[in-house]
VMD Tcl script that builds the backbone (N, CA, C; Angstrom):
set m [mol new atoms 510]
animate dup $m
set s [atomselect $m all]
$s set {name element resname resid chain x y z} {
  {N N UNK 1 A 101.586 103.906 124.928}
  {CA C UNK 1 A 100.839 104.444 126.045}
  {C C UNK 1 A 100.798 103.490 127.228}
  {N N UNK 2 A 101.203 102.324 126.889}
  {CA C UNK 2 A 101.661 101.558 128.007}
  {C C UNK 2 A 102.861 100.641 127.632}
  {N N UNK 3 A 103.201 100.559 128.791}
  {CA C UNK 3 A 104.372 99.631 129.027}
  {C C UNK 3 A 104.739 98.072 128.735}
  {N N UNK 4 A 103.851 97.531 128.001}
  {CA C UNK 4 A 103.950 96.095 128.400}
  {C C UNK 4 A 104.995 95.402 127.881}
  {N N UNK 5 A 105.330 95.620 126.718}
  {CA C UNK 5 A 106.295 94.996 125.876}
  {C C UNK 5 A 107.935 95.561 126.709}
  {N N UNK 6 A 107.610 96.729 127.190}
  {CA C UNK 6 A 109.304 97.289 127.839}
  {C C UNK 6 A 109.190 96.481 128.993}
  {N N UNK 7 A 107.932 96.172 129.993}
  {CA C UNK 7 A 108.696 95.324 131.230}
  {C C UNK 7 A 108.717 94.297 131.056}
  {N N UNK 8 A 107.899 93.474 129.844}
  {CA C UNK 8 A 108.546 92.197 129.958}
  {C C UNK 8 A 109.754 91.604 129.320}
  {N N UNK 9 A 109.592 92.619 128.440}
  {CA C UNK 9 A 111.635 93.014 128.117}
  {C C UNK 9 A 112.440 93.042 128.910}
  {N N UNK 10 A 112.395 93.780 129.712}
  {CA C UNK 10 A 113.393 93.901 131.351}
  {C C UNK 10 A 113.315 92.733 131.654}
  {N N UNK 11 A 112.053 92.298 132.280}
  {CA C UNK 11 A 112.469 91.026 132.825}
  {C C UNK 11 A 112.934 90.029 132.389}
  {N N UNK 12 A 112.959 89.974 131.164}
  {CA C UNK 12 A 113.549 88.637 130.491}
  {C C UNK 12 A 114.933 88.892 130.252}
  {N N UNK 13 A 115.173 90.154 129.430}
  {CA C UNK 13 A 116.583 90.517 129.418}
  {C C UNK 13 A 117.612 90.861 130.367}
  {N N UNK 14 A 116.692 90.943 131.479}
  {CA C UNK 14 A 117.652 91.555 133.035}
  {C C UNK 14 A 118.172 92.915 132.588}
  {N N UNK 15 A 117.274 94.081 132.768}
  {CA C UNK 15 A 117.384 95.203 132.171}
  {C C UNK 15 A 117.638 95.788 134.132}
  {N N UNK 16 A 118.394 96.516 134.131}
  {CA C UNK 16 A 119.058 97.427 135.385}
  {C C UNK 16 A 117.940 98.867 135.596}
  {N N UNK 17 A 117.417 98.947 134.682}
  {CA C UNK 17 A 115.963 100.016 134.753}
  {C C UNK 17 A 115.130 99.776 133.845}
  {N N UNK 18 A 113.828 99.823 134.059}
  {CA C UNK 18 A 112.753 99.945 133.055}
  {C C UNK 18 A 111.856 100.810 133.346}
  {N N UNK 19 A 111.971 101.633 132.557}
  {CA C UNK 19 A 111.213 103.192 132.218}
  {C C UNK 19 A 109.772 102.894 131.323}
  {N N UNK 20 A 109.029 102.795 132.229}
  {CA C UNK 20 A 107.414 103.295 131.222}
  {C C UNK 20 A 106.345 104.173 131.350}
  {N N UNK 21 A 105.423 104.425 130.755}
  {CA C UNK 21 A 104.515 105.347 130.451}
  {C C UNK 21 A 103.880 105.753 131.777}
  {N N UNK 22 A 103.903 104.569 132.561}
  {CA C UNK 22 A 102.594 104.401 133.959}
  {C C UNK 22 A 103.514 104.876 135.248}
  {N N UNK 23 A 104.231 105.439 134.962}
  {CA C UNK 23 A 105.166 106.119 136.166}
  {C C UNK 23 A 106.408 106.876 135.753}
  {N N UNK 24 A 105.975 107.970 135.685}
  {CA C UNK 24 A 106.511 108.769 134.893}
  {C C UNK 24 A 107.931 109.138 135.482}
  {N N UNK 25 A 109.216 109.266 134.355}
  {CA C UNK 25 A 110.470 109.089 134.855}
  {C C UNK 25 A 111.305 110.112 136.016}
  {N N UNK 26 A 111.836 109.823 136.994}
  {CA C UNK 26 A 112.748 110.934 137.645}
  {C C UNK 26 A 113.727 110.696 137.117}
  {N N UNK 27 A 114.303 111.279 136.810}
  {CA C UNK 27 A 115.979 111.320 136.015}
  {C C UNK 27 A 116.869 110.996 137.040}
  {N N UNK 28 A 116.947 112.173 137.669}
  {CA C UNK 28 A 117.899 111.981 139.525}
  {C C UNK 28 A 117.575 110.695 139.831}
  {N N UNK 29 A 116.580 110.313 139.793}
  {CA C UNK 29 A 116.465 108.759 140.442}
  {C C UNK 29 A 117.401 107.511 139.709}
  {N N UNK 30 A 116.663 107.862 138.451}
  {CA C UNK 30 A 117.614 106.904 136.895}
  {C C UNK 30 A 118.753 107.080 137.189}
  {N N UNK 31 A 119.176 107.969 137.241}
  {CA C UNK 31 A 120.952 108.593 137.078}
  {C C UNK 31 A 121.467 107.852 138.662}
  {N N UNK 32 A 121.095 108.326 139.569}
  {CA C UNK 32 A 121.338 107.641 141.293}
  {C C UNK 32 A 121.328 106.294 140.982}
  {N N UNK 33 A 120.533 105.052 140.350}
  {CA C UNK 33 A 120.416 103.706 140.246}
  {C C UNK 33 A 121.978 103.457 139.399}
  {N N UNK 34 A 121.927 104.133 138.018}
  {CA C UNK 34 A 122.711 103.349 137.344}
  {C C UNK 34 A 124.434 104.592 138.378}
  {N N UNK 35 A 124.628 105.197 138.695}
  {CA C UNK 35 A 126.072 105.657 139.736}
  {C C UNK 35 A 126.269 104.653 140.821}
  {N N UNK 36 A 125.365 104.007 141.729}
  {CA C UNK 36 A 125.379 103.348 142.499}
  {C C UNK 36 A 125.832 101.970 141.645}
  {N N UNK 37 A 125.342 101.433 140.910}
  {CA C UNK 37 A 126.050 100.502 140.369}
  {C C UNK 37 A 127.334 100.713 139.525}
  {N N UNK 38 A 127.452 102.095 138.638}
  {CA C UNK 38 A 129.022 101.962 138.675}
  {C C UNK 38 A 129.787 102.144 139.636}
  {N N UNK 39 A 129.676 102.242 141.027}
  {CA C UNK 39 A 130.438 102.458 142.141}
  {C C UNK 39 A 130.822 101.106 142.520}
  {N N UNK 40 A 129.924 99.796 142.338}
  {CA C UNK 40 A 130.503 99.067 142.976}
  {C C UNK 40 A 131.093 98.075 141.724}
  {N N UNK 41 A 131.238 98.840 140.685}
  {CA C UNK 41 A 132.288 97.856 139.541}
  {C C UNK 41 A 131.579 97.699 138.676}
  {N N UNK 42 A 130.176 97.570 138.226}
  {CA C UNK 42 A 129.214 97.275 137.330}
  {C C UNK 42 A 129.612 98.416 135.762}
  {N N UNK 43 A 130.092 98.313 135.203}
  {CA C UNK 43 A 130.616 99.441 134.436}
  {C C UNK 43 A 129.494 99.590 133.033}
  {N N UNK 44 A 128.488 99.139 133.070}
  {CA C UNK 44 A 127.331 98.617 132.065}
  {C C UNK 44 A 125.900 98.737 132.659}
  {N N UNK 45 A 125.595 99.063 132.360}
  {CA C UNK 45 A 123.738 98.916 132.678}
  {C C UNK 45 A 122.802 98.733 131.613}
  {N N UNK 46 A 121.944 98.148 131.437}
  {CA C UNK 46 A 120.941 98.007 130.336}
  {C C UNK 46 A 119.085 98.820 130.958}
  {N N UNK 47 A 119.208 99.868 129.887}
  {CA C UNK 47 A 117.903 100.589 130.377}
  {C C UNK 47 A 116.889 100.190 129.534}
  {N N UNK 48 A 115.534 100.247 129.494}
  {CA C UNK 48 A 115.057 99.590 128.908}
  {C C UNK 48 A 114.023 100.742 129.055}
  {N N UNK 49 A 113.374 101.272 128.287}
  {CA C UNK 49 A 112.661 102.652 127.479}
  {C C UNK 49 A 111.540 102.469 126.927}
  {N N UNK 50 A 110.719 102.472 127.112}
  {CA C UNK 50 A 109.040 102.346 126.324}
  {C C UNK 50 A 109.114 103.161 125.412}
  {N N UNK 51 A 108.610 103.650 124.269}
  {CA C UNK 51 A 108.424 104.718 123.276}
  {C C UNK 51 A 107.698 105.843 123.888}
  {N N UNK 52 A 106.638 104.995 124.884}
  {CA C UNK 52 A 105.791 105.829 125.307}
  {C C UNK 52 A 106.014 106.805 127.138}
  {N N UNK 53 A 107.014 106.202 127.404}
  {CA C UNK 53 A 107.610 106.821 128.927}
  {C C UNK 53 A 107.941 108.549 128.945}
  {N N UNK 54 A 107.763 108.808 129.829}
  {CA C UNK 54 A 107.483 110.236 130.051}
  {C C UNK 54 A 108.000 110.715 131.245}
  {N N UNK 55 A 108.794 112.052 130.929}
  {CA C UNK 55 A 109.610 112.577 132.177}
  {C C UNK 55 A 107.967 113.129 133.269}
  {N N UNK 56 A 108.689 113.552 134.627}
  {CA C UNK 56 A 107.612 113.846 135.510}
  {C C UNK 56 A 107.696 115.208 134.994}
  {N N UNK 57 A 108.961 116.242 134.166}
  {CA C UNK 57 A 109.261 117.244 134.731}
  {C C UNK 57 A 108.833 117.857 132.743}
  {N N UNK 58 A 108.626 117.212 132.138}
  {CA C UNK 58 A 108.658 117.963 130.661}
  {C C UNK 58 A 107.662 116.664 129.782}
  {N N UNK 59 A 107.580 117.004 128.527}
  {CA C UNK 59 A 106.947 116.020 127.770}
  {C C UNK 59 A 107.633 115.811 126.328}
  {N N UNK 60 A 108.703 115.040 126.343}
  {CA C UNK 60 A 109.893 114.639 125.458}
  {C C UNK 60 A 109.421 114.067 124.217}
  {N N UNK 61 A 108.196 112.622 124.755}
  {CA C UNK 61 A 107.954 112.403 123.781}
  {C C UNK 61 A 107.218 112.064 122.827}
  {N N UNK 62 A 106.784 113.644 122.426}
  {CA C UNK 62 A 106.049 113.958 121.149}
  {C C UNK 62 A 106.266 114.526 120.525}
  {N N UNK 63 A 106.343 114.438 119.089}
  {CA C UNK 63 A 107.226 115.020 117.934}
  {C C UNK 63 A 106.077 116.416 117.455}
  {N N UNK 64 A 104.496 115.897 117.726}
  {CA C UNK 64 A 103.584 116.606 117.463}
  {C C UNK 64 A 102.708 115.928 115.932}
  {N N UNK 65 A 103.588 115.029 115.676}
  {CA C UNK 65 A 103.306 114.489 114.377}
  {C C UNK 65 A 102.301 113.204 114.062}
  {N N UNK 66 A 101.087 113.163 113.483}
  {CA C UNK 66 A 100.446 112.035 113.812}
  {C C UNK 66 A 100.240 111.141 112.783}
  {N N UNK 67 A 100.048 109.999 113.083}
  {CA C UNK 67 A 99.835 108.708 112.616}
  {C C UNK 67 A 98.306 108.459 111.866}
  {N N UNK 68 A 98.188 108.008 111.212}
  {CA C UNK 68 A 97.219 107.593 109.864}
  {C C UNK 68 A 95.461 107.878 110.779}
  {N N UNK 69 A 95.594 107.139 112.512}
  {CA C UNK 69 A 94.547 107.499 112.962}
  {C C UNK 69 A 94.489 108.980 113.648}
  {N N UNK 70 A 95.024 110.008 113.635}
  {CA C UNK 70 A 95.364 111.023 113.990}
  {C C UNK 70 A 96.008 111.264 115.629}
  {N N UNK 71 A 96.537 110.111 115.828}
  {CA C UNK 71 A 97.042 109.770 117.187}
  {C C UNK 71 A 98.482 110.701 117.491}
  {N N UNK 72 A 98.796 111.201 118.215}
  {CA C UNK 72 A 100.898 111.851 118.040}
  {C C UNK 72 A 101.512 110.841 117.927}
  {N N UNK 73 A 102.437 110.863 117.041}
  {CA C UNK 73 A 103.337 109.687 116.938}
  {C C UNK 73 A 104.334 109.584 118.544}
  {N N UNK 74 A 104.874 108.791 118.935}
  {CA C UNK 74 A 105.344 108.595 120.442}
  {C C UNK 74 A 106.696 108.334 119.948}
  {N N UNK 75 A 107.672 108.681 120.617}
  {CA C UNK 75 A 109.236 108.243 119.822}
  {C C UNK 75 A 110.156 109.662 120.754}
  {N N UNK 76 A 111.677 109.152 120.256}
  {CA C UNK 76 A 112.214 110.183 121.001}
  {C C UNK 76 A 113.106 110.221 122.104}
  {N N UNK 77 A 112.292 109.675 123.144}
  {CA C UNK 77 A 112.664 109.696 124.206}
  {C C UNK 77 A 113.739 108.648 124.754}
  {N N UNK 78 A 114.212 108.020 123.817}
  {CA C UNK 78 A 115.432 107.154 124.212}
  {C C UNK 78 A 116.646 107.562 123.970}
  {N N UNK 79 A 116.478 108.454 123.136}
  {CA C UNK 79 A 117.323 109.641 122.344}
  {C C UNK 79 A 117.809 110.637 123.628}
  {N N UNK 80 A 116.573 110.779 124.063}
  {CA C UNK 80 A 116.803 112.426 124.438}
  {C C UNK 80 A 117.624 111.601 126.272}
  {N N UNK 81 A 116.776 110.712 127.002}
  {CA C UNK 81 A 117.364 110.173 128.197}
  {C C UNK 81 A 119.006 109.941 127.330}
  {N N UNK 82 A 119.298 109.207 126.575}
  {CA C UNK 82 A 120.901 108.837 126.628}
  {C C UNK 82 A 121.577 110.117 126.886}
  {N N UNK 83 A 121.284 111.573 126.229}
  {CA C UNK 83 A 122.050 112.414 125.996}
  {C C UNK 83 A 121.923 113.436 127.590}
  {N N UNK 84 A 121.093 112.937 128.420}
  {CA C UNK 84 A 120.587 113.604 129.700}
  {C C UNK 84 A 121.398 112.637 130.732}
  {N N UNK 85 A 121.896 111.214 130.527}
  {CA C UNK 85 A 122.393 110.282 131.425}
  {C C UNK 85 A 123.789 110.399 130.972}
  {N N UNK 86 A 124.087 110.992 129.809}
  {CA C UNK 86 A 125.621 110.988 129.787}
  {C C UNK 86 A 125.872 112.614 130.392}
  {N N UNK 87 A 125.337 113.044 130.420}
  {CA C UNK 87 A 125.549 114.688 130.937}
  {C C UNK 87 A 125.610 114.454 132.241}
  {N N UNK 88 A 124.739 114.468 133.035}
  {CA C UNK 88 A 124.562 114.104 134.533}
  {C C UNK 88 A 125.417 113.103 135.161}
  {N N UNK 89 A 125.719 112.223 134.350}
  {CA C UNK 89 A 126.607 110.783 135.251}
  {C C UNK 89 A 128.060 110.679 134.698}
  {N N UNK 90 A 128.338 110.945 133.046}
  {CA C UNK 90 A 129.567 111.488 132.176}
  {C C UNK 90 A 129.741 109.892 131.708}
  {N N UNK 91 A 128.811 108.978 131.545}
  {CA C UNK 91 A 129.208 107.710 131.420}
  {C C UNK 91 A 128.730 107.542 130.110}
  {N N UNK 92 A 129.659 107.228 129.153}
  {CA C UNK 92 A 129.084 107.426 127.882}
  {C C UNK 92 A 127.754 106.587 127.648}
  {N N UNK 93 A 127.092 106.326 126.783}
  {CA C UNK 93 A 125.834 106.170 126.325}
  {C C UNK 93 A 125.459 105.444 124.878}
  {N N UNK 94 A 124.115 104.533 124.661}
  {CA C UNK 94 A 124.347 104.036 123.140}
  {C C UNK 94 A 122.822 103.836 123.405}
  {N N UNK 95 A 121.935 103.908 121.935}
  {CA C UNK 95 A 121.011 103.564 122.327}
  {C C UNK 95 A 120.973 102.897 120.684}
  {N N UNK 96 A 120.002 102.058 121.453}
  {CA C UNK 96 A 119.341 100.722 120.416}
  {C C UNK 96 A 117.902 100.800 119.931}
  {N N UNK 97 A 117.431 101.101 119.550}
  {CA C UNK 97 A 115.935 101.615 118.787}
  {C C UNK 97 A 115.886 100.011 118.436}
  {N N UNK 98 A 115.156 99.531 118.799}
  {CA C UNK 98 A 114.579 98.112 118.244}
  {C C UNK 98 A 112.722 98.158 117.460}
  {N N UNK 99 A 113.112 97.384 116.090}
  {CA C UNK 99 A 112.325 97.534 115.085}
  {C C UNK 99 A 111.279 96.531 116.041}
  {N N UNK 100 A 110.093 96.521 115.075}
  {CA C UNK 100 A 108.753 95.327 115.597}
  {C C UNK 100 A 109.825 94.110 115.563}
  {N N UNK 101 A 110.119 93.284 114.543}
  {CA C UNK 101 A 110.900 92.381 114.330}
  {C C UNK 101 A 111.616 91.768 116.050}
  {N N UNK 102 A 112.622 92.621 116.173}
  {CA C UNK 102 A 113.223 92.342 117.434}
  {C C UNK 102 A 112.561 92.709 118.679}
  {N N UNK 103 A 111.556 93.505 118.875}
  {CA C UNK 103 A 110.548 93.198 119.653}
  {C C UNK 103 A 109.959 92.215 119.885}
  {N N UNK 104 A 109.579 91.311 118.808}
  {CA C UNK 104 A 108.660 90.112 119.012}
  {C C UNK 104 A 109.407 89.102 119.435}
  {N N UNK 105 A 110.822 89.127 118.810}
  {CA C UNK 105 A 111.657 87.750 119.189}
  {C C UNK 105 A 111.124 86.740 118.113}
  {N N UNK 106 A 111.896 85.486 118.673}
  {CA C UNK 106 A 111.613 84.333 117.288}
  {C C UNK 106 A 109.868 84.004 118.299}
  {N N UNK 107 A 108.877 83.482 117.240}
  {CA C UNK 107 A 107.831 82.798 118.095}
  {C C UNK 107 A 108.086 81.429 118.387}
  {N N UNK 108 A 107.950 81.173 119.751}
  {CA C UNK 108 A 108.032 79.522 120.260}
  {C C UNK 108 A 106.385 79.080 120.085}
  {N N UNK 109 A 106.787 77.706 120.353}
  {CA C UNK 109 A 105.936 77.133 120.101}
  {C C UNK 109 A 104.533 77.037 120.821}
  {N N UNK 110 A 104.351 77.687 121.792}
  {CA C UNK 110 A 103.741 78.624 122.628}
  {C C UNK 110 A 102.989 79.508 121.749}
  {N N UNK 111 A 103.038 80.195 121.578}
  {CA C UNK 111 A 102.822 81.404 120.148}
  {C C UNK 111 A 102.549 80.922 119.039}
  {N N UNK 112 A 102.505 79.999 118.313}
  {CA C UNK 112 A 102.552 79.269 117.361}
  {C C UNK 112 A 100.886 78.275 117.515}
  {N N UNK 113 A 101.035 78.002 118.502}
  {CA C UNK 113 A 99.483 77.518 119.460}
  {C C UNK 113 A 98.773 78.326 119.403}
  {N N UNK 114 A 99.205 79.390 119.814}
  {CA C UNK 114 A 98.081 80.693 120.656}
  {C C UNK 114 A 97.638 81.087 119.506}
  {N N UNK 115 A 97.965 81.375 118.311}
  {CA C UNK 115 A 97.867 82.037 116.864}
  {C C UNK 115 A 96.929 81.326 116.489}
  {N N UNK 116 A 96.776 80.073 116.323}
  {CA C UNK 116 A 96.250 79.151 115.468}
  {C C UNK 116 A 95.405 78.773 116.095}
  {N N UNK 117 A 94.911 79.149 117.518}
  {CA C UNK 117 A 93.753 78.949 118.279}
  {C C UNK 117 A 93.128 80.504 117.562}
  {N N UNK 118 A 93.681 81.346 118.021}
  {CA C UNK 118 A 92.883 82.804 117.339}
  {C C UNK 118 A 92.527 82.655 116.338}
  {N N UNK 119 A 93.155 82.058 115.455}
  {CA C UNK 119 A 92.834 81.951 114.016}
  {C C UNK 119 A 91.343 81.229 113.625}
  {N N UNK 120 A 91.759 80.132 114.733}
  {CA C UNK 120 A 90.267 79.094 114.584}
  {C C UNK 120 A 89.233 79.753 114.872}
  {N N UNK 121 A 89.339 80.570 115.886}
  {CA C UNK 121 A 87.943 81.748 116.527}
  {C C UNK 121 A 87.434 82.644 115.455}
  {N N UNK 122 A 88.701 83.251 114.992}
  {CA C UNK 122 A 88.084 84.066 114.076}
  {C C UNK 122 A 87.319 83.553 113.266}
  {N N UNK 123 A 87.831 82.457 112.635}
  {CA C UNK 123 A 87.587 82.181 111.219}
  {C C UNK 123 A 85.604 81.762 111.717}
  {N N UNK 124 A 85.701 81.085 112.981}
  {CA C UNK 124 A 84.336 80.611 113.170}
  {C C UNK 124 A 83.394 81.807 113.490}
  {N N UNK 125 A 83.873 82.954 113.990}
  {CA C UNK 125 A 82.913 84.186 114.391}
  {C C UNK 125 A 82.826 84.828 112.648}
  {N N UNK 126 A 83.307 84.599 112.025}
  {CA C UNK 126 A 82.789 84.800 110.640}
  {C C UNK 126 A 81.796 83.957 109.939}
  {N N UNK 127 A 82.268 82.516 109.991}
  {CA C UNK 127 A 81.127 81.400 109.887}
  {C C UNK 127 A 79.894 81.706 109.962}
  {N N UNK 128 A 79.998 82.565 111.658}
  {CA C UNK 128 A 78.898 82.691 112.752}
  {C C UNK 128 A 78.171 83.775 111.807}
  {N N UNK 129 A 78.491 84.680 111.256}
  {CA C UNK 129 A 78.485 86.375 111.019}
  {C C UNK 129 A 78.500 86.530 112.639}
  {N N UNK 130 A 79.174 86.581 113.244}
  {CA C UNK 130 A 79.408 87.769 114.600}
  {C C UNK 130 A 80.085 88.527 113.945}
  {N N UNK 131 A 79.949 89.467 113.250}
  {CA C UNK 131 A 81.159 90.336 113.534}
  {C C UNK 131 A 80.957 91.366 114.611}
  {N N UNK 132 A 81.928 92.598 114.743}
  {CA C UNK 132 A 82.225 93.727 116.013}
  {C C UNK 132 A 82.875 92.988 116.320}
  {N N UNK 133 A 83.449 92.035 116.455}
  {CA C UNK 133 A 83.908 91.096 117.853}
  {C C UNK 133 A 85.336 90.429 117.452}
  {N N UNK 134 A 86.549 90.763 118.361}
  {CA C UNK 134 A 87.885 90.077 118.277}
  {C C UNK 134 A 87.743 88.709 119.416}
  {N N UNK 135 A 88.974 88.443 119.397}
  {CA C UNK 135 A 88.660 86.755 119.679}
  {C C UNK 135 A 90.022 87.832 120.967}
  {N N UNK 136 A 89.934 86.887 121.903}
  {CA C UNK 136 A 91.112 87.379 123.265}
  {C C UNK 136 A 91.319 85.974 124.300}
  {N N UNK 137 A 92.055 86.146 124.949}
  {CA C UNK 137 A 92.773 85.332 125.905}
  {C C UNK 137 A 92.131 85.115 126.833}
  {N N UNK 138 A 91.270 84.451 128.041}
  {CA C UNK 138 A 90.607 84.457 128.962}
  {C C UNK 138 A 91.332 83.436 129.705}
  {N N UNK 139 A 92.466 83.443 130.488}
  {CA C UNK 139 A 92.712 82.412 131.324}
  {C C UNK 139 A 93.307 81.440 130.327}
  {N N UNK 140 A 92.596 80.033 129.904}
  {CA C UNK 140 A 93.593 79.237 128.812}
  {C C UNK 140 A 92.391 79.018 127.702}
  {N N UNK 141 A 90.791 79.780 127.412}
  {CA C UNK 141 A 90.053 80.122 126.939}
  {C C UNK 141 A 90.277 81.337 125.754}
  {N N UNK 142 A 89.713 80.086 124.713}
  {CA C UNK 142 A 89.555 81.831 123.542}
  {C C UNK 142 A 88.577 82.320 124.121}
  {N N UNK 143 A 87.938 83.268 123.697}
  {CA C UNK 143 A 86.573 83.938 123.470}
  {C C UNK 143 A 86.419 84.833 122.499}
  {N N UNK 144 A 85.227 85.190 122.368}
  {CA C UNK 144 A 84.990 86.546 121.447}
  {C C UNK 144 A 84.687 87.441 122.561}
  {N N UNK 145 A 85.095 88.624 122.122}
  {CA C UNK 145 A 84.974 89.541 123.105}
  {C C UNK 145 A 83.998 91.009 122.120}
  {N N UNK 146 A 83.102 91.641 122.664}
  {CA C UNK 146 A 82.365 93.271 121.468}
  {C C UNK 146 A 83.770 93.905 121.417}
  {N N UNK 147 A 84.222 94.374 120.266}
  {CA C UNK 147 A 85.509 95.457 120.340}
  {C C UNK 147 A 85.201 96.423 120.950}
  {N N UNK 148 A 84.071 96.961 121.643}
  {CA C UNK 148 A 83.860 97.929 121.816}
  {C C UNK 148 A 84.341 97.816 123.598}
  {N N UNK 149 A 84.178 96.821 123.588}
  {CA C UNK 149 A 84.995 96.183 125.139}
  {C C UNK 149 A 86.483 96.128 124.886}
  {N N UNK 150 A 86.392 95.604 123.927}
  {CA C UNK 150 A 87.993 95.744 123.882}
  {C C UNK 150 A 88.983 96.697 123.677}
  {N N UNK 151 A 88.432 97.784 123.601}
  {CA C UNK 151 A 89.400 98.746 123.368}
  {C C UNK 151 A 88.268 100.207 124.407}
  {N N UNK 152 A 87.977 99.734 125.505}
  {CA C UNK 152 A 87.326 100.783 125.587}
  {C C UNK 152 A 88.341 101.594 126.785}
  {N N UNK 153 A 88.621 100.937 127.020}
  {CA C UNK 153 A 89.854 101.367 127.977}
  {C C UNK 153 A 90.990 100.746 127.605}
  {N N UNK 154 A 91.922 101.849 128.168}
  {CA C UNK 154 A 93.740 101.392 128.135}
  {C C UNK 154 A 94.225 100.469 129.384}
  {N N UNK 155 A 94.611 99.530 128.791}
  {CA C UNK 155 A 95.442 98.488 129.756}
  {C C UNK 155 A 96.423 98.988 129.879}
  {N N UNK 156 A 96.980 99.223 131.474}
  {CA C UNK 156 A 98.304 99.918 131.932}
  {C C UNK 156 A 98.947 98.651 132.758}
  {N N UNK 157 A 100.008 98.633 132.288}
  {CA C UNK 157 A 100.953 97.509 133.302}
  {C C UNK 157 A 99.845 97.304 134.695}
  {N N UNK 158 A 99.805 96.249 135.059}
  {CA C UNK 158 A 100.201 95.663 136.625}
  {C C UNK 158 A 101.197 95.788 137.233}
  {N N UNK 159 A 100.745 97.036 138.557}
  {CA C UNK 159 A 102.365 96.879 139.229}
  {C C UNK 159 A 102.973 96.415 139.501}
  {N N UNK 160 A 102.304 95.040 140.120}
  {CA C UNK 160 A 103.071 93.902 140.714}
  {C C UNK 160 A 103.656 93.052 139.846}
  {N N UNK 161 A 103.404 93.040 138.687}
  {CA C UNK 161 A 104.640 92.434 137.489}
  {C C UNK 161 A 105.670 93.641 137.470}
  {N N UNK 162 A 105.234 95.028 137.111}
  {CA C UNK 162 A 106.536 95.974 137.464}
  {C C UNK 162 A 107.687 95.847 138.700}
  {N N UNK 163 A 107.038 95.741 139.860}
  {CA C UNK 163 A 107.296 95.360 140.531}
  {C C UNK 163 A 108.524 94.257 140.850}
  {N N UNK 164 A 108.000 93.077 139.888}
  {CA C UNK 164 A 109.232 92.281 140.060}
  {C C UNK 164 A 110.435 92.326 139.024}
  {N N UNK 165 A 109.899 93.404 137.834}
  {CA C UNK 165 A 111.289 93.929 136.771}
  {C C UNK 165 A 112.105 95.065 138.285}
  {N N UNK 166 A 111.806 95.521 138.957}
  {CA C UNK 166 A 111.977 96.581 139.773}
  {C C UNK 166 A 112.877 96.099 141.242}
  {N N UNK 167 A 112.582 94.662 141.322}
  {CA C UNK 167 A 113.468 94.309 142.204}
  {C C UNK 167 A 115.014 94.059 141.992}
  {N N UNK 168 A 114.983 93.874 140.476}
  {CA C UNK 168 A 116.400 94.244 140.034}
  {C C UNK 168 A 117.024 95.120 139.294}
  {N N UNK 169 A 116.478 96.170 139.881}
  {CA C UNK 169 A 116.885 97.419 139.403}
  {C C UNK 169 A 118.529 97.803 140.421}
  {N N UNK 170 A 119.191 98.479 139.659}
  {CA C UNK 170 A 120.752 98.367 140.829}
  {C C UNK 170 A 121.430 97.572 140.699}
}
mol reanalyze $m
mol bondsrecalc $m
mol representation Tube
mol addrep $m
């Protein structure tokens, strides 16, 4: 339901489009980006697909099928764009479904920190008995945060990080 993991995918991978949930897809537009770059020799593009991205013009992807919390499962739609971008542009097509695993990447040592700081929070908001409460990121601060804050709303990309996956789009 949001994008975060697909644009910072793009940006790291140098993805030629990144399609997510928070701006819902024009095809004509997709299809116009990646023609303009096979015109000037680029014979490859890398698109980069949220599970959760959504045409402006239909709703692709939901199977109707739900998940353990009765949520629709989200999926699909990387499927259905390849077979809509090879029709429209005739440029053949491949798509890569990437598991959690290759999502996460190897963890650096960065991550390896950040974990083991969470870990320390938790373990002490149990100490504490706080419970309700997850431990989160504040700047270079753990904290405990009420879950009820934490999940009370959906975090949707920042445009202005979209934004800069978006300047190299083409």
């Amino acid at each position: 339901h949001a994008g975060w993991i697909a644009t910072f995918a793009g940006i790291a991978g140098g993805a030629d489009v990144v399609l997510i949930p928070e701006i819902p897809i024009n095809l004509d537009e997709t299809c116009g980006i990646l023609k303009k770059r096979h015109t000037r020799g680029r014979t490859f593009s890398i698109v980069v697909v949220a599970e959760g991205a959504k045409l402006i013009t239909s709703d692709v992807t939901k199977d109707q099928s739900l998940d353990e919390f009765g949520h629709v499962k989200l999926g699909g739609i990387g499927d259905y764009l390849a077979k809509e971008i090879e029709k429209r542009t005739g440029y053949e097509t491949r798509v890569s479904v990437l598991g959690h695993i290759q999502r996460g990447g190897s963890p650096t040592a960065f991550d390896r920190i950040l974990g083991t700081r969470f870990g320390v929070k938790a373990v002490e908001l149990i100490e504490n008995q706080e419970f309700g409460k997850m431990v989160s990121l504040s700047g270079t601060k753990i904290i405990a945060v009420p879950l009820e804050k934490g999940v009370e709303k959906l975090k949707t990309v920042d445009m202005d990080l979209y934004n800069i996956a978006k300047v190299f789009f083409g």
